[in-house]
TIMARSE-71011 format. One record per atom (N, C-alpha, C): x, y, z. Coordinates in steps of 0.1 Angstrom, whole numbers, plus 5000, padded with zeros to 4 digits. Layout:
% residues N
XYZ
...
***
This chain:
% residues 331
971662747619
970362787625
969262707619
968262657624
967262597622
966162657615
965662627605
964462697598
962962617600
962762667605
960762597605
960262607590
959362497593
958562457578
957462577576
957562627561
956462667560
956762837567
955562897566
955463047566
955763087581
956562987589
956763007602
958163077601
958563127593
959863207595
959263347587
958063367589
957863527588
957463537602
957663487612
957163547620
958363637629
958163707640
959063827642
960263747652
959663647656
960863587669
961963557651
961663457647
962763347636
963163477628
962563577630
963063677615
964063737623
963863787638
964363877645
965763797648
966063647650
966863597657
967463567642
967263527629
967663547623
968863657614
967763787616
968763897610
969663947622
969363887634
970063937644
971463887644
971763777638
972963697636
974063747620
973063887615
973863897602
974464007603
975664077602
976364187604
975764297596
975364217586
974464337577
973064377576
972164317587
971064367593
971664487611
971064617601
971664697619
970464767623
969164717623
968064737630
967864647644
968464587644
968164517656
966464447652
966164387665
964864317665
963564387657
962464307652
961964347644
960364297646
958964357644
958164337650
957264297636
956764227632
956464157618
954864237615
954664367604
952964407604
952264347597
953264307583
952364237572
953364147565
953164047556
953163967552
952763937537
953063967524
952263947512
952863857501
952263727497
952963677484
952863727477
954263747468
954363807455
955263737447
955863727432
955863687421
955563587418
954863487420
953663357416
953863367404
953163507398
953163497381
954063517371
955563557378
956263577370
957863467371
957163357383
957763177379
959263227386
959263327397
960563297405
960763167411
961763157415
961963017422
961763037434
961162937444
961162967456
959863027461
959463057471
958063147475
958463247480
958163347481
958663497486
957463567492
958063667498
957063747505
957463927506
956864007505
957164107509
956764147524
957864177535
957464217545
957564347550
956664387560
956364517564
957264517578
957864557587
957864537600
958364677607
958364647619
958564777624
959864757632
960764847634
962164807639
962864937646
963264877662
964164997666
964965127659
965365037650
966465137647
966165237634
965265197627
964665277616
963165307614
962265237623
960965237627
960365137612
959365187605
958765057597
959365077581
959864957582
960564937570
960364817561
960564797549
959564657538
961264617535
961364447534
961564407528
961264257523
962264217516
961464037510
962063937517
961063867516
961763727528
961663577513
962663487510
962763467497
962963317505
961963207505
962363037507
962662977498
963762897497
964662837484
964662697494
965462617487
966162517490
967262537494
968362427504
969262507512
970462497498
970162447495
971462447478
970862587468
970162667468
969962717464
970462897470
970162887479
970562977489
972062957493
972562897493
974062867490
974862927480
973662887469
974462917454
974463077456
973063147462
973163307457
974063317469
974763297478
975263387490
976563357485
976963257477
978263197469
978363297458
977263357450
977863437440
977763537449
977363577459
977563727464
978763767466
979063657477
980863667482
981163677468
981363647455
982763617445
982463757443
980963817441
980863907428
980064037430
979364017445
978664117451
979064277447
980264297455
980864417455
980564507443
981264427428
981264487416
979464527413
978964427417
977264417413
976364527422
976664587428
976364677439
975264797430
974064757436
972864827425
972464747419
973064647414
972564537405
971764427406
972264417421
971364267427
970964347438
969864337442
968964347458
970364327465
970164437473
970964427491
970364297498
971764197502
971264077510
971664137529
970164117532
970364187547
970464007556
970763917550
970663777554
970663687550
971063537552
971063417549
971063337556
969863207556
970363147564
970162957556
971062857556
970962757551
971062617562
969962537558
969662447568
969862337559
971162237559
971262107556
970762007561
970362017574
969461907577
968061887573
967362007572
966262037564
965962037549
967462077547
967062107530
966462267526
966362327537
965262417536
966362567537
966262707528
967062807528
966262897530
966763037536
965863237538
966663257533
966663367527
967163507524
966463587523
966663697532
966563857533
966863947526
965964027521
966764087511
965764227508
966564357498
966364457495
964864417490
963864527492
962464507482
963064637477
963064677463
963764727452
962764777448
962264957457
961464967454
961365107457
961265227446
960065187435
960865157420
960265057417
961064947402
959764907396
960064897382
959364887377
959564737373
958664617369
958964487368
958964417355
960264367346
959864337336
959064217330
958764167323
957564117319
958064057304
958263877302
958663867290
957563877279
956163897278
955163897275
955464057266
955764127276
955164257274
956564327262
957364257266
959064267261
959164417267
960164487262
961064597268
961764697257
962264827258
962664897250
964164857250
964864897239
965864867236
967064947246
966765037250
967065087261
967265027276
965764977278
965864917290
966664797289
966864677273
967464607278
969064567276
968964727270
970564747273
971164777283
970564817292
970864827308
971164687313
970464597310
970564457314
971564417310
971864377292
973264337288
974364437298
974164547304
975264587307
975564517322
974664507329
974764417337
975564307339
974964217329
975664097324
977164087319
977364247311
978864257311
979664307321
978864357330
979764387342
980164227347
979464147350
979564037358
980363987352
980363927335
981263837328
982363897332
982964047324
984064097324
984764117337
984064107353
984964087365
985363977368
985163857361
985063747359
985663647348
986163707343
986263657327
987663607323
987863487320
988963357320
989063357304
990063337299
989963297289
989663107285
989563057292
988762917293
988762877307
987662807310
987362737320
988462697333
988962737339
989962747346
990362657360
990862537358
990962407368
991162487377
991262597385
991762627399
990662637405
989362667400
987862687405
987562557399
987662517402
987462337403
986262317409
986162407420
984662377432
983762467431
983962557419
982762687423
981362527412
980862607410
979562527404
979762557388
979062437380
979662507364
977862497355
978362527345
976462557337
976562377335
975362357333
975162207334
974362197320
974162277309
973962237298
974562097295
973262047283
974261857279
973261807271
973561777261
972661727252
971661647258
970461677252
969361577258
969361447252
968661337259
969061157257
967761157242
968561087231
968061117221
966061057218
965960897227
964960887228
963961027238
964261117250
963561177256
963061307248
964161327237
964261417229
962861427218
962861287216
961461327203
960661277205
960661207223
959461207228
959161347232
959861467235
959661637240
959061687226
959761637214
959761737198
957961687195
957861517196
956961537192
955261617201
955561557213
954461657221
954561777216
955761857217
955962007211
955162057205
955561947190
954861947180
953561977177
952861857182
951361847185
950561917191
951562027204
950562157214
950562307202
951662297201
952262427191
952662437174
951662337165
952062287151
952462457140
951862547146
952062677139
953362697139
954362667153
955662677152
956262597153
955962487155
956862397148
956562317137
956562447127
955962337119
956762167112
955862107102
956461997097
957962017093
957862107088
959462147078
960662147092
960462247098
961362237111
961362107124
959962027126
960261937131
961361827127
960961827117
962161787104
963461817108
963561897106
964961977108
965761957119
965061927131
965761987141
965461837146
964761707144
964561557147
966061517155
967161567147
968561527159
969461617159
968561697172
969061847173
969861787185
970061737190
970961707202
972461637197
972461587184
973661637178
974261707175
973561817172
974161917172
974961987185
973561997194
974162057202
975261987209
975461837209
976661837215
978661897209
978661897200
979661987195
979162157199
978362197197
977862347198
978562357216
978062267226
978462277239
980062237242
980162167231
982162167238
982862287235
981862377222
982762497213
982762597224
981162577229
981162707244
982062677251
982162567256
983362517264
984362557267
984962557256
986462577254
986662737250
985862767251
986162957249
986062987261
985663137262
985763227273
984963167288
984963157300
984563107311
984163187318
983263257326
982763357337
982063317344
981663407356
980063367365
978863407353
978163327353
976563357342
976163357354
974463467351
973563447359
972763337353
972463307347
971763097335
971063117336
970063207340
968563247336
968363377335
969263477328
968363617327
967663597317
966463687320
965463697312
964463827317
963363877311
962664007316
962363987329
961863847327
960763857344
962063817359
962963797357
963863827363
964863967365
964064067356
964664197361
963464297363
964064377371
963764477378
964264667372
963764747371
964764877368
964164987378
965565027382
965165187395
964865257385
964165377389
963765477387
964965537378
965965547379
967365597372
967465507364
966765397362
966965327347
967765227351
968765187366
969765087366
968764957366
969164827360
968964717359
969264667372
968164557380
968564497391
968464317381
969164247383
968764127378
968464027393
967363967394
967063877408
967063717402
966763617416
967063527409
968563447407
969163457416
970663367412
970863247417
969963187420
970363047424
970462967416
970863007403
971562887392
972862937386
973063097391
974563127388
975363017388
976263037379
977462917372
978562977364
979762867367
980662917357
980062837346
980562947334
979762907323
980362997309
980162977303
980363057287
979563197289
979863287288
979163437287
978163437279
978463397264
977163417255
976463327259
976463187265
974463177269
974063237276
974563337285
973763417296
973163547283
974363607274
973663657266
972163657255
972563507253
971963447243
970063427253
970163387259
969163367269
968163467270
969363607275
967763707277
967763737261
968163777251
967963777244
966863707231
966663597240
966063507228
964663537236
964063577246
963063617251
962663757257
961363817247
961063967249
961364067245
962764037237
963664137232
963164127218
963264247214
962964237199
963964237192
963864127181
964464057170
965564187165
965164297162
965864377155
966664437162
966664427177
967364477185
968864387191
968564267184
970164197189
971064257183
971264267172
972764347167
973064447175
972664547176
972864637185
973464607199
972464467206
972764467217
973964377220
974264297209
975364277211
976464357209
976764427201
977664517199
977564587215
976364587216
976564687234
977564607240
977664517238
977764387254
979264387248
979564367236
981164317232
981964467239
981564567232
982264687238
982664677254
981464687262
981164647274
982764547280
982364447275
983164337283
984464357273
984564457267
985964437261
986464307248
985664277242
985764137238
985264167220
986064127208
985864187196
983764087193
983764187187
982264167180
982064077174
982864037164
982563927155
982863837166
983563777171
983663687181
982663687194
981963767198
981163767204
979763727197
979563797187
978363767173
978263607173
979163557171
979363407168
979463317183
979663377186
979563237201
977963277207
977063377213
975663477209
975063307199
975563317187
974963247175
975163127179
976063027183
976362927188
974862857201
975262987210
974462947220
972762947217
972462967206
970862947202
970662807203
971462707196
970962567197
970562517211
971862547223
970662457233
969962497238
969562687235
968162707241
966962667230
967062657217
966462577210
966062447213
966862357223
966362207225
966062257239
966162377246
965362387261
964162437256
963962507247
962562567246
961862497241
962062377231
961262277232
961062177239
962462137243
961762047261
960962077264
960662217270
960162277276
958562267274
958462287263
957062277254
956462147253
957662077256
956961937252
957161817266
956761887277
957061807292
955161767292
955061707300
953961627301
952661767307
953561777325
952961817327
953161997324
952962047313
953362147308
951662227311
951062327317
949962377320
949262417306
948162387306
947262437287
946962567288
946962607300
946462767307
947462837310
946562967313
947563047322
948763117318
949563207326
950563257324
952163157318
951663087327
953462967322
952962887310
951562887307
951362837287
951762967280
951563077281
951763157271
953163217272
953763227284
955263237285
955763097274
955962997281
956362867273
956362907254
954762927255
954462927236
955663077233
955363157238
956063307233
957663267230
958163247242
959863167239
959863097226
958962957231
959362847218
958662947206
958163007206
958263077191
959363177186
959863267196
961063317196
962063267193
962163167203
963963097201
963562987182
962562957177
962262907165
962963007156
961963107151
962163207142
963863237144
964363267155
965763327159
966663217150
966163057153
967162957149
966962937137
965562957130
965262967115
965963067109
966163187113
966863287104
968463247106
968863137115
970363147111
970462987103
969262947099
969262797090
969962747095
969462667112
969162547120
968862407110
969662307110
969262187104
969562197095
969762267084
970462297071
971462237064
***
């Protein structure tokens, strides 16, 4: 099916002929009232919308209309089929999909998850709330879970972690450096000058261990919680087979408080069945290459001096620092 450019697929004909073709849209035709962008500030991928419309079969009902790229929209309708069923509560109800290769251009339809409250890596979360999440994540790993990388899924998609090219690297460390010198300080720029050595052994160790679907970006501003406290995690279009603990290690090193990883690991080992010390230690492994993402990150050109995605950026790269300082990174 064909997608039009641009905000021309909120409108009621594309939306209506759209969900009309999904077995899991049963309103039939749909008459479009309102229209609203929403997460701008909390750096979803894609542009989204919350929609209002009015529909035979249920009269007026909201949900989100989500534009990705058609590779992206692939990837979440790809982890639905593998993993949907088990996740049920967990990810937004998909009432649609549609992917246009000649365009490049992807929709999804989907549950507005609501009323939820929205997490926020700024604001971080109770230990509570983000044990609901690790549980999440252990649901996913554990329906999932290989004891290595498994040649028969040869075609699903895999985490694309890889050491960064050593010149691009301290061209990132030093910018870093010079936006955010309180955290990185001299001692640690030091330290960490050929951290992509490291991480290339740290990435074959993930490797060769355990293998699952990751969601490769959880973090707060990617989750959602009902009213009952269940965790929704949004956001899959980077799901991958991949090592469990970076999907752990991930939300963890952003929002969560420091004192609360032991715990939350021990949540997650129990969870997925998997002993603790061996979970502890691979968790610890995976800090280096968000250590060289969080300074990438910091240190890209066009990195904003303002705004919400500067003080997200600085909060992480100070996080994932201290996190990699206390396990004596560079040492």
């Amino acid at each position: 099916m064909r997608i039009p450019a641009g905000d021309a697929v909120l409108s009621s004909a594309w939306l209506s002929g759209a969900l009309g073709a999904s077995p899991a849209w049963p309103h039939g035709p749909l008459q479009v009232v309102s229209a609203t962008r929403i997460g701008r500030e909390h750096g979803f991928s894609g542009r989204i919308h919350r929609v209002v419309a009015g529909t035979e079969g249920r009269g007026r009902l909201s949900f989100v209309v989500k534009q990705e790229t058609s590779e992206a929209v692939e990837r979440e309708l790809l982890v639905r089929s593998e993993c949907g069923e088990l996740l049920r509560e967990c990810v937004p109800d998909c009432f649609g999909g549609v992917s246009d290769g000649e365009t490049g251009r992807g929709v999804l339809v989907l549950e507005d998850v609501a009323p939820a409250d929205q997490g926020d890596v700024l604001q971080g979360c109770t230990e509570e709330r983000a044990e609901a999440v690790v549980s999440v994540l252990a649901r996913l790993h554990a329906a999932s879970w290989q004891p290595g990388d498994d040649a028969s899924s040869a075609d699903l998609p895999r985490w694309p972690a890889r050491p960064m090219d050593p010149d691009l690297w301290i061209d990132r460390l030093v910018r870093a450096a010079a936006r955010f010198p309180l955290i990185l300080t001299g001692d640690l720029t030091a330290r960490i000058r050929h951290l992509p050595e490291q991480v290339s052994p740290v990435l074959e160790r993930l490797r060769v261990g355990p293998a699952a679907w990751i969601h490769a970006d959880a973090h707060l501003d990617n989750v959602l919680w009902r009213p009952d406290g269940t965790a929704v995690l949004l956001d899959w279009c980077n799901a991958a087979i991949g090592p469990p603990a970076a999907d752990v290690a991930r939300f963890l090193s952003e929002g969560v408080a420091a004192e609360s990883r032991p715990a939350l690991v021990s949540a997650y080992a129990r969870e997925v069945g998997a002993g603790l010390g061996e979970s502890s230690a691979a968790v610890a492994l995976a800090v280096l290459p968000l250590l060289q993402s969080a300074v990438g990150w910091a240190g890209r050109e066009d990195l904003a001096s303002a705004g919400r995605p500067a003080a997200v950026c600085e909060s992480w790269l100070r996080s994932v620092c201290l996190w990699a300082v206390s396990q004596d990174v560079g040492r």
